[in-house]
Jmol script that loads the backbone (N, CA, C; Angstrom):
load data "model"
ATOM      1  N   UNK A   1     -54.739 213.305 116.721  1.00  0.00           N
ATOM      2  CA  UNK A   1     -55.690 212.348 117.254  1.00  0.00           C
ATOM      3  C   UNK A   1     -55.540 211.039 116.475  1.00  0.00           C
ATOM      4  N   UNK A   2     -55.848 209.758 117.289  1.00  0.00           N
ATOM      5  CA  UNK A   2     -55.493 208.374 116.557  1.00  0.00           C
ATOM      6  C   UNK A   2     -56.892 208.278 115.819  1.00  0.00           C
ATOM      7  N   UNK A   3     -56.663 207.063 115.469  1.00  0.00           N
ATOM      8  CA  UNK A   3     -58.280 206.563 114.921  1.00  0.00           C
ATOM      9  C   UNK A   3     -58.947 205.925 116.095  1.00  0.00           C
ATOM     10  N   UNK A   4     -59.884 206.241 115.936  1.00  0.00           N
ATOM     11  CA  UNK A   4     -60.934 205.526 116.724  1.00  0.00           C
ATOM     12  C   UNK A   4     -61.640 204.667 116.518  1.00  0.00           C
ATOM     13  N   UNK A   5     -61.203 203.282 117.315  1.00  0.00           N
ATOM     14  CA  UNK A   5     -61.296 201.997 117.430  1.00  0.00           C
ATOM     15  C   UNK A   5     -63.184 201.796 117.720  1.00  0.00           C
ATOM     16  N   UNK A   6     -63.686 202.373 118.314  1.00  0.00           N
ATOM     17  CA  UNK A   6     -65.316 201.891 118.313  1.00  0.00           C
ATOM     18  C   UNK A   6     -66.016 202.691 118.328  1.00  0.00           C
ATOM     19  N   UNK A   7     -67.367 202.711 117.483  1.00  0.00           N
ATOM     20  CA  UNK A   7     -68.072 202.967 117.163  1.00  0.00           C
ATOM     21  C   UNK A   7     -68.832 204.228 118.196  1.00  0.00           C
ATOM     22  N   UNK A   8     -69.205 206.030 117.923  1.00  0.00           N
ATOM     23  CA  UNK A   8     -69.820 205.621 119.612  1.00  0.00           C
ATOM     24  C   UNK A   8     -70.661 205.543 119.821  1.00  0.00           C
ATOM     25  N   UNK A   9     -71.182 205.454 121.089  1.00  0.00           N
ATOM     26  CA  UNK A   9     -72.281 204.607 122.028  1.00  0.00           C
ATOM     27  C   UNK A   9     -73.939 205.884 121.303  1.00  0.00           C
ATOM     28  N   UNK A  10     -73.344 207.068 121.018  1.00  0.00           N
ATOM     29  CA  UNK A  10     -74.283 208.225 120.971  1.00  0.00           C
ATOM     30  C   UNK A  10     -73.936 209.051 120.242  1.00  0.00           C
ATOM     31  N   UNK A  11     -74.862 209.811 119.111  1.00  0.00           N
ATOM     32  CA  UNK A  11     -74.116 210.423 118.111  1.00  0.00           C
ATOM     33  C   UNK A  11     -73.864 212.065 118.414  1.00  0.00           C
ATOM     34  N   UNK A  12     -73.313 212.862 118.227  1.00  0.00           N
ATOM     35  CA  UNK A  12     -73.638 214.278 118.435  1.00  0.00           C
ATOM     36  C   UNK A  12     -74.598 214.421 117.548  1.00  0.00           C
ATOM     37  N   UNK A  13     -75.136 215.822 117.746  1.00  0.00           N
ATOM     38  CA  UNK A  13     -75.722 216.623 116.784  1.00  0.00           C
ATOM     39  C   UNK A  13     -75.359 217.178 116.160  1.00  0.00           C
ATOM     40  N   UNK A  14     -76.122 217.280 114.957  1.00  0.00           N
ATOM     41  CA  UNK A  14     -75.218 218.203 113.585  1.00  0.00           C
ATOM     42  C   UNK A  14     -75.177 219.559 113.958  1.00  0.00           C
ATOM     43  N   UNK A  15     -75.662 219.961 114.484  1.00  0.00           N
ATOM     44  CA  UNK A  15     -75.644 221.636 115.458  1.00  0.00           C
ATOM     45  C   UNK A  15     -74.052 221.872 115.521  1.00  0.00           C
ATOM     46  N   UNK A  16     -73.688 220.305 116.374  1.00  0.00           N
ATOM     47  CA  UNK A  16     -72.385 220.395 117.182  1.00  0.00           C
ATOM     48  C   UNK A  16     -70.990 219.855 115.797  1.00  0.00           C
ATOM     49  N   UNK A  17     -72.125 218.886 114.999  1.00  0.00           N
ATOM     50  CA  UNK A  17     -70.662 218.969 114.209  1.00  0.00           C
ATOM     51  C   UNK A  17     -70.602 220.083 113.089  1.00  0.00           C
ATOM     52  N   UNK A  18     -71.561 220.727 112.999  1.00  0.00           N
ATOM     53  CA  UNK A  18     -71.430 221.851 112.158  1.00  0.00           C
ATOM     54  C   UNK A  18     -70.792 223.221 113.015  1.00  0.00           C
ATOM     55  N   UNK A  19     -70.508 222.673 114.525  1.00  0.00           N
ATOM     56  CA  UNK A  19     -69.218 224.019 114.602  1.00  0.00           C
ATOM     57  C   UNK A  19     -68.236 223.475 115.155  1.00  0.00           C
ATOM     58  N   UNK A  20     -67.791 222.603 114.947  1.00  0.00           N
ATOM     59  CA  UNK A  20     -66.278 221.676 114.486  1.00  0.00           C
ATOM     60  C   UNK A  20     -65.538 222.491 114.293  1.00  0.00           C
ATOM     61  N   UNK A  21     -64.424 223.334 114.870  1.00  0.00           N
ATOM     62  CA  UNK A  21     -63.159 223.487 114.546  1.00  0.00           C
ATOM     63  C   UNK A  21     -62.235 222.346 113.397  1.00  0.00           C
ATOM     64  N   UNK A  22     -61.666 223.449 112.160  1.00  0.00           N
ATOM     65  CA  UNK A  22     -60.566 222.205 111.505  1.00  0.00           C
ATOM     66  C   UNK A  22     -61.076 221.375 110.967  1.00  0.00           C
ATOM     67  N   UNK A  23     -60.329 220.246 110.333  1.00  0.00           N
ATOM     68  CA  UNK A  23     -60.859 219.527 110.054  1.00  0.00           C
ATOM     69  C   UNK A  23     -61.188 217.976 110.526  1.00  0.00           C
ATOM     70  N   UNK A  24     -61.969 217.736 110.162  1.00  0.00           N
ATOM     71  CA  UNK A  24     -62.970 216.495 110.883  1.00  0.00           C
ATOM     72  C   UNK A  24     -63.423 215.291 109.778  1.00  0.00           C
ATOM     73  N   UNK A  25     -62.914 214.085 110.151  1.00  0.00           N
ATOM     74  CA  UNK A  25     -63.328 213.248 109.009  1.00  0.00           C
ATOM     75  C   UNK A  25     -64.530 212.416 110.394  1.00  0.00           C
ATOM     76  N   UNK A  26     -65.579 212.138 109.168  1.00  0.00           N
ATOM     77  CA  UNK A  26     -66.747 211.410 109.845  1.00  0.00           C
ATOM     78  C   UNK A  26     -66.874 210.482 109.073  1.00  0.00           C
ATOM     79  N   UNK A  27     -66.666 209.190 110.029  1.00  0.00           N
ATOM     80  CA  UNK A  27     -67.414 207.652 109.142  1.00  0.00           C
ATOM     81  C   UNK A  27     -68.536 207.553 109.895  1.00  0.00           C
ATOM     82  N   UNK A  28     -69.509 206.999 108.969  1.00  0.00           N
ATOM     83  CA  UNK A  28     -70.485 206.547 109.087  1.00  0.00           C
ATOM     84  C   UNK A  28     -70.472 205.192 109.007  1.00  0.00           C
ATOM     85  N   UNK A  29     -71.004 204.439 109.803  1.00  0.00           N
ATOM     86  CA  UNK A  29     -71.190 202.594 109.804  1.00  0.00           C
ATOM     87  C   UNK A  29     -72.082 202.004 110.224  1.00  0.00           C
ATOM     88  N   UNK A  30     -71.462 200.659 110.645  1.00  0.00           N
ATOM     89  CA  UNK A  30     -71.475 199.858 111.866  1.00  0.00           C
ATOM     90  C   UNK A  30     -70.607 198.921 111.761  1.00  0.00           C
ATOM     91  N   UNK A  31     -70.708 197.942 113.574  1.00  0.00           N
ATOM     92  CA  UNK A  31     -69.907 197.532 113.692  1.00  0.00           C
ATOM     93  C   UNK A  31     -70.066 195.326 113.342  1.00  0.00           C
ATOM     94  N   UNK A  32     -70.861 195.358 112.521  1.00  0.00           N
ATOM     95  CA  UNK A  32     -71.543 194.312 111.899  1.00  0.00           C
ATOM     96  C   UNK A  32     -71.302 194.397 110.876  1.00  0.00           C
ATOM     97  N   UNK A  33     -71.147 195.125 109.981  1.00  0.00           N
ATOM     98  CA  UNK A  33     -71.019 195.625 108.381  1.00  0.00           C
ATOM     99  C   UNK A  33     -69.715 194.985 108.022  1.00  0.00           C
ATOM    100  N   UNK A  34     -69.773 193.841 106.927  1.00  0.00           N
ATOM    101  CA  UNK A  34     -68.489 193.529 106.614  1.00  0.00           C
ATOM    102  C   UNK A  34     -68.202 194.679 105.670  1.00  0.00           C
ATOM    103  N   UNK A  35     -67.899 195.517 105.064  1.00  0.00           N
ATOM    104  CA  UNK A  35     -67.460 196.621 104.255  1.00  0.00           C
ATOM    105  C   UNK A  35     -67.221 197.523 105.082  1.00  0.00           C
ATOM    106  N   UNK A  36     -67.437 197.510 106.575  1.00  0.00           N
ATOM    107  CA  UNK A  36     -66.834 198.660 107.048  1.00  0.00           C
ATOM    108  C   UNK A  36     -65.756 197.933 107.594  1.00  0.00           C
ATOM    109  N   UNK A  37     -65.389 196.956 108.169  1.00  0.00           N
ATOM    110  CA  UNK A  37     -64.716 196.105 108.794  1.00  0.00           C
ATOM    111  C   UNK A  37     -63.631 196.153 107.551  1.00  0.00           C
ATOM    112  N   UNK A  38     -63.926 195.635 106.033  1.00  0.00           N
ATOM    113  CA  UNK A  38     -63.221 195.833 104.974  1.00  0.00           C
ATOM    114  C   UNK A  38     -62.297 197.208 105.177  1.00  0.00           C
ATOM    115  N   UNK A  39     -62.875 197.829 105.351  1.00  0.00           N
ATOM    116  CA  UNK A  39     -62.332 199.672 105.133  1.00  0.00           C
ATOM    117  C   UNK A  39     -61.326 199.377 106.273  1.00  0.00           C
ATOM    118  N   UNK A  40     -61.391 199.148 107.630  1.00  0.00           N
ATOM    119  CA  UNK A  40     -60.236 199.521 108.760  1.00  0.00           C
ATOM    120  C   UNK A  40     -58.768 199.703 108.782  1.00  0.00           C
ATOM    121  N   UNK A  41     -58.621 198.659 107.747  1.00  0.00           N
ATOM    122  CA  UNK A  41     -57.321 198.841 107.829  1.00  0.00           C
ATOM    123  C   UNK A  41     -56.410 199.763 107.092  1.00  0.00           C
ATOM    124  N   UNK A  42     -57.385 199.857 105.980  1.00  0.00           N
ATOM    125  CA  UNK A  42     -56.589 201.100 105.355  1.00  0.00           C
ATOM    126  C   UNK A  42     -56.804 202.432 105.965  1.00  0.00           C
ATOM    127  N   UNK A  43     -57.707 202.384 106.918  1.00  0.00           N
ATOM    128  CA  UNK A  43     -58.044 203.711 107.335  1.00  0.00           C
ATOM    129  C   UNK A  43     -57.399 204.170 108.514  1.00  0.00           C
ATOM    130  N   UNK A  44     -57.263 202.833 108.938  1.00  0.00           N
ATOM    131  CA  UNK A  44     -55.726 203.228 110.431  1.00  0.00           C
ATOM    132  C   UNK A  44     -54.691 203.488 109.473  1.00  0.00           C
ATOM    133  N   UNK A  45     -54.589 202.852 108.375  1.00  0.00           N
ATOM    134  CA  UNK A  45     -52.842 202.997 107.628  1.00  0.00           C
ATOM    135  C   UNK A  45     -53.016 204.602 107.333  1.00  0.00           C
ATOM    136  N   UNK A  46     -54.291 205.485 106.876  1.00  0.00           N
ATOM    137  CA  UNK A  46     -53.935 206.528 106.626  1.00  0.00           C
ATOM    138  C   UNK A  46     -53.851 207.302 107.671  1.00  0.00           C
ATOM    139  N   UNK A  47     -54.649 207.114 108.909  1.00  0.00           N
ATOM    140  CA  UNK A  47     -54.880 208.189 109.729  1.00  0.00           C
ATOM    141  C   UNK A  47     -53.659 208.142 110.532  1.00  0.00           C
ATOM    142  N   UNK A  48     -52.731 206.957 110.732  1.00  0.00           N
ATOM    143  CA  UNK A  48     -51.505 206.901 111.319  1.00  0.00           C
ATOM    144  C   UNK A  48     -50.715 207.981 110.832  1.00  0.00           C
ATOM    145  N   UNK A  49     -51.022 208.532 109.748  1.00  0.00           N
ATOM    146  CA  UNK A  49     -49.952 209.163 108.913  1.00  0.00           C
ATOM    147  C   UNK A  49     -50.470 210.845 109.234  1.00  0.00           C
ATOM    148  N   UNK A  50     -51.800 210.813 109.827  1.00  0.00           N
ATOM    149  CA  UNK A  50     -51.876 212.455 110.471  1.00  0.00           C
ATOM    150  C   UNK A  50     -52.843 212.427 111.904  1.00  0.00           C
ATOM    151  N   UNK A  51     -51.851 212.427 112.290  1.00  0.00           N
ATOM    152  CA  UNK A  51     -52.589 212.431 113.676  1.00  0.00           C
ATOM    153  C   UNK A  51     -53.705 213.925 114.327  1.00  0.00           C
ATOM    154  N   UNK A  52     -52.933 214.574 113.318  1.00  0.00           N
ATOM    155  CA  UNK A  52     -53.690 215.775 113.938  1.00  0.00           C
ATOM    156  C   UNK A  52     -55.179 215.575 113.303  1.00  0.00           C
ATOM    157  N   UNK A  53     -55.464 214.965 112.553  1.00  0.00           N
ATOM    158  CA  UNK A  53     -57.078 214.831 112.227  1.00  0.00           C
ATOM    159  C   UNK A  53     -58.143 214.291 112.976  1.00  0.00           C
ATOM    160  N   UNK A  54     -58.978 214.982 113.088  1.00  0.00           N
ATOM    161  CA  UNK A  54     -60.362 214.666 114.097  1.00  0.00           C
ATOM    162  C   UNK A  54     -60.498 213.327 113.362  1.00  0.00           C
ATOM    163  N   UNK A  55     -61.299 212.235 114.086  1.00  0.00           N
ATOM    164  CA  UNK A  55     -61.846 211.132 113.540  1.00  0.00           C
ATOM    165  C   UNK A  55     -62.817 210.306 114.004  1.00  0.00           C
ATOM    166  N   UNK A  56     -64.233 211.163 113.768  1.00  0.00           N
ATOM    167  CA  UNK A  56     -65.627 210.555 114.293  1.00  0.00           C
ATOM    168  C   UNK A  56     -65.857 209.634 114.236  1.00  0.00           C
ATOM    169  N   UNK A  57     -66.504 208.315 114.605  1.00  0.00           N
ATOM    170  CA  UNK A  57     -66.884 207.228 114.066  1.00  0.00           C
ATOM    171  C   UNK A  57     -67.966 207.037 114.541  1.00  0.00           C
ATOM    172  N   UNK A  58     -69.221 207.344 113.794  1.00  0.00           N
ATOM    173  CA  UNK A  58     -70.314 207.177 114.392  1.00  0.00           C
ATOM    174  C   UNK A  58     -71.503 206.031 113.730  1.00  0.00           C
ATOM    175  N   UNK A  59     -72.002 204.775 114.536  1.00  0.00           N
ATOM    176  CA  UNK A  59     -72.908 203.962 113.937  1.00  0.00           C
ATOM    177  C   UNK A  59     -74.130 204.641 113.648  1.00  0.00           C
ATOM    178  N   UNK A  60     -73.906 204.388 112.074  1.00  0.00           N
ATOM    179  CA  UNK A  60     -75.622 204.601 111.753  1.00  0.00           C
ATOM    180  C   UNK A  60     -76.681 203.788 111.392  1.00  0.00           C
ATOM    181  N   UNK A  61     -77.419 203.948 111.428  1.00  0.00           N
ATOM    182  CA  UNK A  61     -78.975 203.013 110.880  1.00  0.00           C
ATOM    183  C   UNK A  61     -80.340 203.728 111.085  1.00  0.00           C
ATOM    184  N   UNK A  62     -81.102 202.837 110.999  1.00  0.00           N
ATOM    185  CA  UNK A  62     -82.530 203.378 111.104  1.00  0.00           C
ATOM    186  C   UNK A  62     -82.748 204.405 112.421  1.00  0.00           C
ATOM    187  N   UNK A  63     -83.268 205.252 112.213  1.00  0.00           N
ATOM    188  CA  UNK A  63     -83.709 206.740 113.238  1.00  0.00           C
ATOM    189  C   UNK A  63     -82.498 206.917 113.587  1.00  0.00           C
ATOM    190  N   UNK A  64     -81.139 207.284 112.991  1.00  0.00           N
ATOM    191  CA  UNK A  64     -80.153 208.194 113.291  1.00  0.00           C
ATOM    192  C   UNK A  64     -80.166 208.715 112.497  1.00  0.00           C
ATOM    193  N   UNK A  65     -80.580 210.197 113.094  1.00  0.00           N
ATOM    194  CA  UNK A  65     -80.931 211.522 112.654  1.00  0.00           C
ATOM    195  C   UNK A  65     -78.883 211.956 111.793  1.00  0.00           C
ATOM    196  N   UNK A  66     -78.163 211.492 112.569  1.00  0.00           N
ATOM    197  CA  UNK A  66     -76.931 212.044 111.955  1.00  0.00           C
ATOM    198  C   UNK A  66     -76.590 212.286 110.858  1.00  0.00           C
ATOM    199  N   UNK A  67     -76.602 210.259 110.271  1.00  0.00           N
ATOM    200  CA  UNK A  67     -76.636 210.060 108.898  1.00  0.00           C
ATOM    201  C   UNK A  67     -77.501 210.718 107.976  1.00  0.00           C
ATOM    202  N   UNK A  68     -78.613 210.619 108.018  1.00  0.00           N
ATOM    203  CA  UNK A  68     -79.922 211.117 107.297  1.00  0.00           C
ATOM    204  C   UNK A  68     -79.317 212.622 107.288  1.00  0.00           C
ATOM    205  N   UNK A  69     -78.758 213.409 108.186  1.00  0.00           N
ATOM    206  CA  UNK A  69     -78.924 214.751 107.523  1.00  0.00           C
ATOM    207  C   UNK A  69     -77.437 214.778 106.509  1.00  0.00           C
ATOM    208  N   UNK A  70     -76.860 214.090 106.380  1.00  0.00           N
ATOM    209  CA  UNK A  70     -75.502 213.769 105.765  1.00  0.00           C
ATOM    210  C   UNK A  70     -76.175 213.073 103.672  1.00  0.00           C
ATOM    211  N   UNK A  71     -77.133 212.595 104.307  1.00  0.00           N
ATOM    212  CA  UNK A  71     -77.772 211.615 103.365  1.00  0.00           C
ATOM    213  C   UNK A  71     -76.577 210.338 102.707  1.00  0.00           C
ATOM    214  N   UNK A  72     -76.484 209.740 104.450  1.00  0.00           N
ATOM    215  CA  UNK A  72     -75.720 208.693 104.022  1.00  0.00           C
ATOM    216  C   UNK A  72     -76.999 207.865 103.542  1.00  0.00           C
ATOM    217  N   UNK A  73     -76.232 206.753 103.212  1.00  0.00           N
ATOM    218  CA  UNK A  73     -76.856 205.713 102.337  1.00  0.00           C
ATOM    219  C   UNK A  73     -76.471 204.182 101.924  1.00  0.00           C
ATOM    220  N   UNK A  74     -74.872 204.196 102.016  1.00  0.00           N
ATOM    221  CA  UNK A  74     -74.198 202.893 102.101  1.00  0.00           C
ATOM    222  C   UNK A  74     -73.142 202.856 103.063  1.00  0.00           C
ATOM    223  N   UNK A  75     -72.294 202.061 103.654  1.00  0.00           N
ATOM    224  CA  UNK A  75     -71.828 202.429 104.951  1.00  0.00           C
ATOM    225  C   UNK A  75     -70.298 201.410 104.443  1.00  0.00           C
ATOM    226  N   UNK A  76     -68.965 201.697 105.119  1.00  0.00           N
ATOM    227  CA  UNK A  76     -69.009 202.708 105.051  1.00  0.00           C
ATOM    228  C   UNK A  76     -69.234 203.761 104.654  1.00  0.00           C
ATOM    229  N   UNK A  77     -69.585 205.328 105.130  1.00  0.00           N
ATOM    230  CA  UNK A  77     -69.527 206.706 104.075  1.00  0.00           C
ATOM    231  C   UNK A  77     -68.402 207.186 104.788  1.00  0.00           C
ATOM    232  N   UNK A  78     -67.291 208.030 104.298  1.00  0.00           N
ATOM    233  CA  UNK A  78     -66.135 208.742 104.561  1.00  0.00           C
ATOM    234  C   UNK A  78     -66.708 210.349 104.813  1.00  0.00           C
ATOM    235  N   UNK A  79     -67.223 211.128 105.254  1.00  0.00           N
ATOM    236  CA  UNK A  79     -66.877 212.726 105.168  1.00  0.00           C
ATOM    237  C   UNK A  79     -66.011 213.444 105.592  1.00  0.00           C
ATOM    238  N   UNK A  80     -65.208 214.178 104.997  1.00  0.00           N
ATOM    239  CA  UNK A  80     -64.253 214.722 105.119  1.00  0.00           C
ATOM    240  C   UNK A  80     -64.978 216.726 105.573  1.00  0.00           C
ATOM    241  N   UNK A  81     -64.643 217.260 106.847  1.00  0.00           N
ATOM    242  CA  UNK A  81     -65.410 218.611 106.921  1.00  0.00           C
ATOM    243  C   UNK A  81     -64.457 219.308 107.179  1.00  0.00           C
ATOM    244  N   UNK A  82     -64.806 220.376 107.006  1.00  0.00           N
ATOM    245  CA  UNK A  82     -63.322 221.368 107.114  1.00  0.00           C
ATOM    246  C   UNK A  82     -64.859 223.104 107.651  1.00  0.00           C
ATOM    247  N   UNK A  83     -64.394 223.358 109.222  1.00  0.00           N
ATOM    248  CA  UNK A  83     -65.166 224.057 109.527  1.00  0.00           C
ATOM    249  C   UNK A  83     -66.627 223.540 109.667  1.00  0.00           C
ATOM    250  N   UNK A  84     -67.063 222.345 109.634  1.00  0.00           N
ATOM    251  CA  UNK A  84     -68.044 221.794 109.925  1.00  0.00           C
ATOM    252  C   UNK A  84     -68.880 221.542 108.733  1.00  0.00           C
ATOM    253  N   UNK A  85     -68.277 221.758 107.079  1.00  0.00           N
ATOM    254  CA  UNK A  85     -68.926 222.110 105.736  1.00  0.00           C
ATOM    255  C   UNK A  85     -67.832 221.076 105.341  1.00  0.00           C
ATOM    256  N   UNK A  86     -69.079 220.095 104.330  1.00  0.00           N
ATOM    257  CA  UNK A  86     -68.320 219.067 104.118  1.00  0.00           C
ATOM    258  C   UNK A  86     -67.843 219.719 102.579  1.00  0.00           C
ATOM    259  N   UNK A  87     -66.915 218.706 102.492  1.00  0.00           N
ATOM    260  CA  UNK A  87     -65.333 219.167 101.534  1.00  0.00           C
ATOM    261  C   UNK A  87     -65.436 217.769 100.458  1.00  0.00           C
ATOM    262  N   UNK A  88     -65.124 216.836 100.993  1.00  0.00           N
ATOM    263  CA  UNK A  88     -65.248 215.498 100.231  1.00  0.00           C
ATOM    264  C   UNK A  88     -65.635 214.385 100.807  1.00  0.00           C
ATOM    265  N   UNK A  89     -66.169 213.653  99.979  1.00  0.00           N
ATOM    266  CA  UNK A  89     -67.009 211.750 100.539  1.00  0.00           C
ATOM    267  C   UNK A  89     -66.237 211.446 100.060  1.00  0.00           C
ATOM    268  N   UNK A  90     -66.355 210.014 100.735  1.00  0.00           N
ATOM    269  CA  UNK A  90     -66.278 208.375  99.770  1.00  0.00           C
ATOM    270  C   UNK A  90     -67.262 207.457 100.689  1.00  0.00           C
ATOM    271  N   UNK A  91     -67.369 207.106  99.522  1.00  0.00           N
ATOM    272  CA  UNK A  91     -68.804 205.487  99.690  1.00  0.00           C
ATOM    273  C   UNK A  91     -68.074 204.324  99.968  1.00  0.00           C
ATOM    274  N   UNK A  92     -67.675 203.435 100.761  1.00  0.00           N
ATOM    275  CA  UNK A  92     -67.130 202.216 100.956  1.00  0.00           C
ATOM    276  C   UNK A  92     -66.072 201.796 100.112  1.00  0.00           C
ATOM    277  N   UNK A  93     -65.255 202.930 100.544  1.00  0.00           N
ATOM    278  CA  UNK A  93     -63.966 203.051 100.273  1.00  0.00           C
ATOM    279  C   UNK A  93     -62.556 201.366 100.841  1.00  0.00           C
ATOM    280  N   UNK A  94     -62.004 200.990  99.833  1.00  0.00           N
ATOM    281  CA  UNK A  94     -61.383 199.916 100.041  1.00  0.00           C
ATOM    282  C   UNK A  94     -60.234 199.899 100.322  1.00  0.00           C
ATOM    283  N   UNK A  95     -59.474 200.901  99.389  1.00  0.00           N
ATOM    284  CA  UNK A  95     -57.995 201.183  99.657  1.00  0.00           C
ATOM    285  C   UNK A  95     -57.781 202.554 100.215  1.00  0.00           C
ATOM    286  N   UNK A  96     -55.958 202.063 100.866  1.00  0.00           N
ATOM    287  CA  UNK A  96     -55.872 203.546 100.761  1.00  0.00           C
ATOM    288  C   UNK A  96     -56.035 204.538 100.177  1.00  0.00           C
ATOM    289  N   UNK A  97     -55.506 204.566  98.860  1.00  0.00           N
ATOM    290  CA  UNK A  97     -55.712 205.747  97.660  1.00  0.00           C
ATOM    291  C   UNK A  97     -56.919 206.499  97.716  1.00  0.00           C
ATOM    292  N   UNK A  98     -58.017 205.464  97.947  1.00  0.00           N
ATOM    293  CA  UNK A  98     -59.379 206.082  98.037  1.00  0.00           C
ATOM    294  C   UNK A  98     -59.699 207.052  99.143  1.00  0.00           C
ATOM    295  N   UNK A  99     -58.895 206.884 100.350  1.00  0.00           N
ATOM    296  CA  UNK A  99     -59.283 207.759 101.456  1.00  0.00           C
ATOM    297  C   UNK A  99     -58.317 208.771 101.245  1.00  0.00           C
ATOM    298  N   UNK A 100     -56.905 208.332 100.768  1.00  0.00           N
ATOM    299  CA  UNK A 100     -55.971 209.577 100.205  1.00  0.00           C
ATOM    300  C   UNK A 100     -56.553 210.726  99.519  1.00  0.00           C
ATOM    301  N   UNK A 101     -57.777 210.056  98.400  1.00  0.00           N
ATOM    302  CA  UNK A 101     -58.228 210.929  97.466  1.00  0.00           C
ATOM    303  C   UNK A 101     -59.271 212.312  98.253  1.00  0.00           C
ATOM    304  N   UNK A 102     -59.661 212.246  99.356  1.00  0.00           N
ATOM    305  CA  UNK A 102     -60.546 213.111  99.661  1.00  0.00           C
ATOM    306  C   UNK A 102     -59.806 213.741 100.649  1.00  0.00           C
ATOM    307  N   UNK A 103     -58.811 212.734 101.508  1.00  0.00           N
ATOM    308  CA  UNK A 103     -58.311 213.526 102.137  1.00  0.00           C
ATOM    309  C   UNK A 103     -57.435 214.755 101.588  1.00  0.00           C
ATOM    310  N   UNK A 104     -56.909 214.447 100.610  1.00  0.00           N
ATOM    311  CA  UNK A 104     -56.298 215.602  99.573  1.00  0.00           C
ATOM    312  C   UNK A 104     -56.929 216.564  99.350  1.00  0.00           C
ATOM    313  N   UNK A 105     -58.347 216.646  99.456  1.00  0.00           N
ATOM    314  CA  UNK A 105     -59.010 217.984  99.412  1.00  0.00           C
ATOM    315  C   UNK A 105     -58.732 218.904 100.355  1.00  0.00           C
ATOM    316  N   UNK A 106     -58.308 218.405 102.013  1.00  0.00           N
ATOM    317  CA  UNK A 106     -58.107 218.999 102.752  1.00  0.00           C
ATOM    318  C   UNK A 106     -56.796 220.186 102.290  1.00  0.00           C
ATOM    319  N   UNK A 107     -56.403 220.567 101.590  1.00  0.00           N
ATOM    320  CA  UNK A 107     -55.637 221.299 101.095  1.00  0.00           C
ATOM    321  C   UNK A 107     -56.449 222.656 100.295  1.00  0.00           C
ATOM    322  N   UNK A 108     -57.131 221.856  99.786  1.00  0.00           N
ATOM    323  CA  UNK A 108     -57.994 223.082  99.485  1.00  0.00           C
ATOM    324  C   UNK A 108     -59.060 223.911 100.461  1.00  0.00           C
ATOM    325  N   UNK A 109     -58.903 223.285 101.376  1.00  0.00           N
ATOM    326  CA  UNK A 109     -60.208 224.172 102.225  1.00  0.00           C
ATOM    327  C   UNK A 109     -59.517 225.268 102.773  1.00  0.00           C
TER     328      UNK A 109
END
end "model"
wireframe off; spacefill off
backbone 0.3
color backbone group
C-alpha cells in the first residue's frame, strides 16, 4: 500500500483498528499543522520503501474519540500496530531515521 495523500474525511473505530490484520502505521494530524506538513516528506521517502504497510492517516482534534483513546497529544503522532496492539510511537517526527526507528520494531512483533 502507498502513502496516503489525505487526511480521512471519517475516522474508524478503535473496535475496527484493534482487529487490523499485520501491521498498520497510524498518523495522527491535520491538514493545517505545519509539523505535520514538516513530517511528509520523509514519510513518503520511507513508506516508498515498503509498500506492503497499512498507512492510516487520520485528522485529529477536539471530540475525536480516535486520538484520545491512543492518548495522542502533539500531532504529528506516528503509531506503529502490529495485530491492532501498538508496538512503537513517535511524536513529530522530522527525519527519516526517526520513522526508521519504530518502524524497526516491526521486526520484533
Amino acid at each position: 500500500m502507498t502513502m496516503t495523500e489525505e487526511y480521512a474525511a471519517s475516522e474508524p473505530s478503535r473496535a475496527a483498528v484493534d482487529a487490523l490484520d499485520g501491521l498498520t502505521l497510524l498518523e495522527f494530524g491535520a491538514p493545517w499543522c505545519g509539523h505535520c506538513r514538516a513530517a511528509q516528506q520523509p514519510l513518503a521517502q520511507v513508506l516508498a520503501e515498503r509498500p506492503a504497510l497499512r498507512h492510516l492517516k487520520i485528522e485529529d482534534g477536539p471530540g475525536r474519540p480516535l486520538g484520545r483513546s491512543f492518548r495522542v497529544k502533539l500531532w504529528p503522532t506516528l503509531i506503529l500496530l502490529h495485530q491492532g496492539v501498538e508496538i512503537a510511537r513517535a511524536v513529530r517526527p522530522t527525519t527519516v531515521d526517526a520513522i526508521e526507528q519504530i518502524l524497526g520494531n516491526a521486526g520484533q512483533a
